[in-house]
Every structure is written in C-alpha cells, then in structure tokens.
C-alpha positions in Angstrom: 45.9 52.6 -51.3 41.8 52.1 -51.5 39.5 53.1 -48.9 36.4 50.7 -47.6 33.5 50.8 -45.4 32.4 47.1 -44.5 29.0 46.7 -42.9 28.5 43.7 -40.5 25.9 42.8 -37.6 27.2 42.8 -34.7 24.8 39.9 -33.5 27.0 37.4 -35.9 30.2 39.5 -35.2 30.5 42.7 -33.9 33.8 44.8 -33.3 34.6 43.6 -29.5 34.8 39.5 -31.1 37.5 41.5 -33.7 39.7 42.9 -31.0 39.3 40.1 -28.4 40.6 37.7 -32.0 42.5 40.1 -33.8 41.2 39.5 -36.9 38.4 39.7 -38.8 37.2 37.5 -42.2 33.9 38.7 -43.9 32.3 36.0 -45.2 28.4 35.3 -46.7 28.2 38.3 -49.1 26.1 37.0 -51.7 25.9 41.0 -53.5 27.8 41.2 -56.8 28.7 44.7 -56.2 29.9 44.0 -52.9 31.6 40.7 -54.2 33.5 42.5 -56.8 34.6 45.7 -54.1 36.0 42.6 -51.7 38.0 40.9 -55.0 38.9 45.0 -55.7 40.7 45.2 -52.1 44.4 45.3 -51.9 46.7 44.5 -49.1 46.6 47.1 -46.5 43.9 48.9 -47.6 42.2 51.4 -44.9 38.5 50.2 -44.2 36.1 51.5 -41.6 34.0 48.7 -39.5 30.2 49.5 -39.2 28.2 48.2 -36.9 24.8 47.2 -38.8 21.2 46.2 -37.9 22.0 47.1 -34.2 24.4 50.4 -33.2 24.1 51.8 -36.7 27.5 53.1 -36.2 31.1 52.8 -37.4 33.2 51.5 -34.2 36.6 51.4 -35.9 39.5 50.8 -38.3 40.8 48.1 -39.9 43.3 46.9 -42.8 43.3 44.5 -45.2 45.5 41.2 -44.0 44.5 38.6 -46.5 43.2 39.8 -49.9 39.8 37.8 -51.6 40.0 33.9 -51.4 37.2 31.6 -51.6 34.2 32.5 -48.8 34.6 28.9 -46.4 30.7 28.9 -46.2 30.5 28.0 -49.7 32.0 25.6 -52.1 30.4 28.2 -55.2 33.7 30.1 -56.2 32.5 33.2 -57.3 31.8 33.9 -53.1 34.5 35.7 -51.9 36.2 36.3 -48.7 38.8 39.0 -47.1 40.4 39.0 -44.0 41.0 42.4 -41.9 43.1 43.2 -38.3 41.9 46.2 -36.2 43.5 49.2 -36.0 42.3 51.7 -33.8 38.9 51.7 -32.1 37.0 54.6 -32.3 36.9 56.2 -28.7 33.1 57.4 -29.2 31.5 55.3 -32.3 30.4 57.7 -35.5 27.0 57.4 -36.3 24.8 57.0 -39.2 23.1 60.1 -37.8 26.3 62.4 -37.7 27.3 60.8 -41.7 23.5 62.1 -42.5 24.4 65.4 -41.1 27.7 66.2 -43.2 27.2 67.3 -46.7 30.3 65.7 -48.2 29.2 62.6 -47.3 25.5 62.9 -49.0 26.8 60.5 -51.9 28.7 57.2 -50.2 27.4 54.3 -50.6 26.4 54.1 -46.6 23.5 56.7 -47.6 23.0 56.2 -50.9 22.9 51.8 -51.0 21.9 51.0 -47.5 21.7 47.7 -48.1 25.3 47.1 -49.6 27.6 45.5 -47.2 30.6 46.7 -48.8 31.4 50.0 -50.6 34.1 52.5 -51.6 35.5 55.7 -50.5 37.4 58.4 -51.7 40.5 59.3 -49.9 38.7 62.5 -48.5 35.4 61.0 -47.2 37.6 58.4 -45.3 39.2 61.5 -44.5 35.9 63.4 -43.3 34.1 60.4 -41.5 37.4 60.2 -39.1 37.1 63.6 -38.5 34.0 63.0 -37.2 35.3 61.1 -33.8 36.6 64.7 -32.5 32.7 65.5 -32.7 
C-alpha cells in the first residue's frame, strides 16, 4: 500500500462537494511529477485531502477507487486522472502550521514543493500527520 497527499482548492472542489458526492476525481494536473505520482497510485491506496489556496489544511482521508485513466478535460493522453471516495473526515482540520511545527515532517513534499499538487509519503509520516488530529 502507498501513501498520498493530494492538494486541491477548495473554490473548484473542496472536501464538503466530496462527501455530499462521494467521490472525488482529480483532474487538470498539468505537473509531470505530479502526473507520474497519480499513474504511480494503486487501488486503495491511503491519501490525505488538502485544502489549498484557501484553509491551507488537510480536511480528510480518502482511497483510491479508480486508478489513472485519461484526465476528461483533455483529449492530450499523457494527462491523467484518478478517482478517490472519503473516508473519514478530520474532526478538527490539520494545518500547514502544525506540519511546519513537527520535525519528522520537515522533508514531505507539502513543505518542501509547495507548489506540487500531488506527492508521496512514507508510511510513518502518514502515520505522524494523523496523529496530529488528537492535537
């Protein structure tokens, strides 16, 4: 099993539109490094949902439903798309602040490519970032 953070603005969809339709299918990455982490993702698969641009804060889990298929706001095939279901929501969002703030988690992609809207993890920082929602 793989471990994922996915970063999306909550203006075009945020984590309330994924509950309320049970699913959730990233689409309009045009990063090759996130491109390739979507085609890298394996059925069920553990990702964490970040709110971006606006919150600044990861609202929730998810797992992979549907693994990388062509993105349906292109016709270019290399642009890839994946499609997640919730699966718990986060009583009290974590923050970018409170990632900052722990030293184990001073190398993820979150803090080290800001920009990148979807990265790995290791087994023990999606281990550590859920222990931060008892903070």
């Amino acid at each position: 099993m793989n471990y994922w953070l996915v970063k999306f603005a909550p203006f075009r969809y945020s984590w309330q539109k994924i509950l309320l339709h049970g699913k959730f299918e990233i689409y309009s990455v045009r990063n090759p490094q996130a491109r390739n982490n979507l085609k890298a993702m394996q059925l069920n698969d553990q990702v964490l949902f970040y709110h971006s641009q606006e919150g600044n804060s990861i609202m929730g889990k998810m797992k992979v439903i549907a693994i990388a298929h062509q993105d349906p706001t292109t016709d270019d095939p290399k642009w890839l798309s994946v499609t997640f279901e919730p699966v718990e929501t986060f009583e009290k969002p974590i923050t970018l602040s409170q990632i900052k703030k722990t030293p184990e988690l001073a190398n993820i992609g979150l803090v080290k490519q800001p920009r990148l809207s979807v990265m790995p993890l290791t087994k023990d920082e999606f281990e550590i970032i859920n222990s931060l929602t008892t903070d």
